[in-house]
Structures are given as C-alpha cells and as structure tokens.
N, C-alpha and C positions, 0 to 999 in steps of 0.2 A: 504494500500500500504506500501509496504516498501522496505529493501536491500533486503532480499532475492529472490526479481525478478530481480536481476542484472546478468548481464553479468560480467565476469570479463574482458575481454577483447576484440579489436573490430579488425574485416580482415581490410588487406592493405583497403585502400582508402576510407576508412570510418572515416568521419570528428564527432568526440566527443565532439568539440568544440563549436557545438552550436547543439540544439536541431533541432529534428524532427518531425512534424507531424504523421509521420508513427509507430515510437516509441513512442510516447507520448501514443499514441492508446491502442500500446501494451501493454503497462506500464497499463494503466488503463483498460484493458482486463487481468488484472493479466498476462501478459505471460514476459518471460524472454530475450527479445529482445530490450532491452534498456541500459539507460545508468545513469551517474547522473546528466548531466545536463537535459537530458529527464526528470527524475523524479524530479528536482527541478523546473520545468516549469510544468508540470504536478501538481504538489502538489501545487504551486499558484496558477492553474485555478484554483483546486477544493476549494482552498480555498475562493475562490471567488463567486465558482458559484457549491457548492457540487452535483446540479442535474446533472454538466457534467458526472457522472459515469453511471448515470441512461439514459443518453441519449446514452454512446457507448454501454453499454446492449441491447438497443431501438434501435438500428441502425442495431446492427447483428442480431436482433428477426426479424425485417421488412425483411432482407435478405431474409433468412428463409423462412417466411410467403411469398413474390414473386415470388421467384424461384420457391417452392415448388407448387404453383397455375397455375404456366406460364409452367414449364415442365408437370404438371398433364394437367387440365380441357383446358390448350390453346392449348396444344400440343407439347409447343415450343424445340426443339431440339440443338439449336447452341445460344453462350451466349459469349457476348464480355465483359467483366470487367476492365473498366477503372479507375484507379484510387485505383488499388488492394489491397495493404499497406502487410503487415508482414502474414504470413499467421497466422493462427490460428483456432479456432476450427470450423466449420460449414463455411467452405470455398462454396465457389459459384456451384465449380464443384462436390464436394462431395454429397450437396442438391439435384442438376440436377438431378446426376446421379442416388439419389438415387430412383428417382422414375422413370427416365428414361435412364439406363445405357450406351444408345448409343450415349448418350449427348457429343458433343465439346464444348470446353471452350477456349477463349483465355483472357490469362489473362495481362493488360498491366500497368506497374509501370515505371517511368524513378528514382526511386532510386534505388544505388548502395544496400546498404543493403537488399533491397527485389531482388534486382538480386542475393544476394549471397544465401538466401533462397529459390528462385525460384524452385528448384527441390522437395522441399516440396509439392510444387504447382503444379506439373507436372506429380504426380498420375494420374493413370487414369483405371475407368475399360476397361477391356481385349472388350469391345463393343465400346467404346466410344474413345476418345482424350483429350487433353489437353497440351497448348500453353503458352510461356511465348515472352511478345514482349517487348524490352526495348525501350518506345517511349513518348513522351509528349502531352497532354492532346494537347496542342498550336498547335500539328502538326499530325490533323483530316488524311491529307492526308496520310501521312508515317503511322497510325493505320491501316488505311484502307487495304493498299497495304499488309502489311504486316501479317495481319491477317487473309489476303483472302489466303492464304497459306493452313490454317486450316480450317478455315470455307469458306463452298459453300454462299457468300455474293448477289449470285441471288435468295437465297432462305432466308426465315424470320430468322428472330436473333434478338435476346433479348441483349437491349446493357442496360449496366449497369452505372451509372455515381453516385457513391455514395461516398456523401462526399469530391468533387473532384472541381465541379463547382465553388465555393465558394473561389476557386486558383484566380481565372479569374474573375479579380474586376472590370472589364469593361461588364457592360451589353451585349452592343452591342457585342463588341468581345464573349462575353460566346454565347450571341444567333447563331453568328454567325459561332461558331465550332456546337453549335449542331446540327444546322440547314446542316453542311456541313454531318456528321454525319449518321444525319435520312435520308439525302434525299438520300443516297446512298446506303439505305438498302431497301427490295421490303414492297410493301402491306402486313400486316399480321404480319410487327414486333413488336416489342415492349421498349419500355423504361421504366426502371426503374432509378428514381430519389430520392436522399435527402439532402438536405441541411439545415446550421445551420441557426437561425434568430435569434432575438430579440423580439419577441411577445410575449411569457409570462412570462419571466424577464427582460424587456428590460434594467434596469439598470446596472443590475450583467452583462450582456451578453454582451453588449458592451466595460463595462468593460475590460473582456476577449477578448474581441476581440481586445482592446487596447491591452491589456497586451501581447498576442499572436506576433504583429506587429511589437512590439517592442523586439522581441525576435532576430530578424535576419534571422527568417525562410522567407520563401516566403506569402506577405501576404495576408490575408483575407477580406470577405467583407459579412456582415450581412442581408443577403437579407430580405424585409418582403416579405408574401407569397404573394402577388400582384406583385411586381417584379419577381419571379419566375413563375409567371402563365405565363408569355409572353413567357416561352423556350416553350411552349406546345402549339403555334398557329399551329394550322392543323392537332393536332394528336387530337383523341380521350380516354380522358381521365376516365380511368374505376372506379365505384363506388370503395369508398366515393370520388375521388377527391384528392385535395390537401390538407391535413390535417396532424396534429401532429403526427409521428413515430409510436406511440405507437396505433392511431386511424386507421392506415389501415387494416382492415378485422383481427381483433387481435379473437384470439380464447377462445374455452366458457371459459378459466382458465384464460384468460387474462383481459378480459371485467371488466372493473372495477378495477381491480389491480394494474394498472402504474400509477403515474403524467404525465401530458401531460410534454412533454418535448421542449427545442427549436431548434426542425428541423421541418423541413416539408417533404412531402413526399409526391409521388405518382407516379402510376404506367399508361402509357399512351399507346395506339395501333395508330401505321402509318396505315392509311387508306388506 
C-alpha cells in the first residue's frame, strides 16, 4: 500500500476527517478511492492483523464464486446488495450478468461517497438493469419498498449482506432486520452472507476490532460463527455451510492455496 492510491481531493460532503469502512476496503483493494486518514487506519489494522489483506481478497473471490453459482446452476435472476461499498472490480452485477445478462441488481449503500460513484455501478447490459438505492441496512423496510421498483420482489432474489451485519452489534436487532428481510422475499431465494470473527486469530482480531471502535466510525462487533448461525433459522443452508471465506466451494486452483481467514461465510435458500 501506499500514496499513490490516493485521491487528491474529496466532493462536497464528504467528511476526511475520520475514516471509513468503505475506503479502508478500497484502500486495501489497491483502488484509488480513499484518503489519508483511511490509509492511516488501514495500515494499523494491517499492522496488526497483516491477514486482513488476505481476507478483503477472500471476500471479493466468495462474491465471485456465489453469484457466479446462484445466476448459473440456481437460476437466480434479480440480486439485492446491501451493504455495497466503493465499486471496484468484479462488482455483483457484472458476475450476474455475466452469465446471465438479463440479470437486475439493486444495489444499496447509505454512504455519501459510494452515492457519488454510484453511476459506476449502474452499468448494465442492454438485457438486464441495474439500481442504486440510498438507504440503511437499520431501515429493512424503506430497502424493501424501494427496490421493488426494480426488482419483481414476488419472484426469488438473491439478497446479498456482505460485510454489512457486523454494523448491527445487537444480535437480536441484526436477526431481527434479517428476519424482516427474508420473510419478504418468496420461496426459492437466496442469501448470501459474511462476516468478520475472531476464530483463528482471536487475539490480533479483537485487537482490531478494538482499534476499529475506537476510530469514530460506526462500530463493530466480532461475531463467532455460532452466533451467526442463528440469522439462518428456517432457511436452508447449502453445502459446506458456515465456514471460513476462503472454504466455500473454492475452485481446483484454489483448494489448498489461501489461509483460512477470519470471516465466515455462507450461502442459504428460503424454503
């Protein structure tokens, strides 16, 4: 990492002053939509816990590997992404589409900065669509309404919640958005889920997640995968399960290649 992934300057209403989640990402996705106090928060995770690089790698490969499964062998057509962050490469709708071109996407972030790159986001091929909704994870219902714009919500969709849950440090309340969520979409959908833990560095990770808290962002909370199994009461969750990023259906070049990382991951069907 270094300067030359900076920005030199940031649009009106965009606060510099303290770091972002969504930047931080970028930052550590090498891409050019950050800042320096981004990258001075950024460079202390890694100083702290250097797999974080290997886990945002691990996080966009899961994308990937989902999407890619759920638009091919499930069928799935319409794909709600919550929790979007900066665009960059191998975006949600890009994957869809590219196996299945008629693919809609909505895609929903409540930061300013990803609203001012949204149109990067709002490609689409000449079959398909694609949506950008400025709303907050907290406010299940206003996604809802608002999505069903673009997406037919009486027919299956793939909702995506990656990296996003882990905002929403009350159990209950998380279960309870997604619960509002899933039940509002028919039989035949799907979730894709991941979040950070603390299970195979638990010292460094918490660490970080200290260190994170104490930034000023909004903060986080280290689930282990047992507390994340309960967002998945009543759906059916498809092989392997709830397992490390790197462990979901990873392919022949993958198998054996990554460190398990600390997220967890998996991909579930509403019944």
């Amino acid at each position: 990492m270094n300067d030359e992934s900076a920005r030199p300057g940031a649009p009106a209403g965009i606060d510099t002053s303290v770091s972002h989640v969504a930047r931080i990402w970028n930052y550590w996705l090498g891409g050019k939509d950050n800042y320096p106090v981004d990258r001075q928060v950024g460079d202390e995770i890694l100083r702290i816990l250097p797999e974080v690089a290997d886990l945002a790698r691990a996080s966009r490969a899961f994308l990937v590997r989902a999407v890619t499964h759920l638009a091919g062998e499930a069928g799935a057509r319409q794909f709600l992404d919550i929790g979007t962050g900066l665009p960059t490469a191998d975006n949600t709708h890009e994957i869809a589409q590219a196996v299945a071109p008629e693919s809609r996407i909505v895609y929903v972030d409540n930061d300013p900065l990803v609203l001012v790159h949204a149109n990067a986001l709002l490609t689409s091929s000449p079959e398909g669509a694609t949506d950008y909704v400025d709303a907050d994870l907290r406010d299940p219902a206003a996604i809802l309404e608002k999505a069903g714009k673009t997406l037919d919500l009486s027919r299956p969709v793939v909702l995506l919640l990656m990296g996003i849950v882990e905002f929403i440090t009350d159990d209950d309340e998380a279960q309870a958005i997604i619960e509002h969520l899933t039940g509002a979409l028919p039989s035949g959908s799907h979730v894709v889920f991941y979040d950070g833990t603390a299970v195979i560095h638990p010292e460094r990770s918490a660490e970080v997640a200290s260190t994170w808290n104490a930034t000023g962002n909004a903060p986080l909370v280290l689930r282990s995968p047992e507390r994340m199994a309960r967002f998945f009461t009543g759906l059916e969750l498809l092989e392997p399960g709830l397992v490390p990023l790197n462990r979901w259906r990873p392919g022949p070049v993958e198998v054996g290649a990554d460190r398990d990382v600390d997220a967890y991951c998996a991909v579930a069907r509403i019944p």
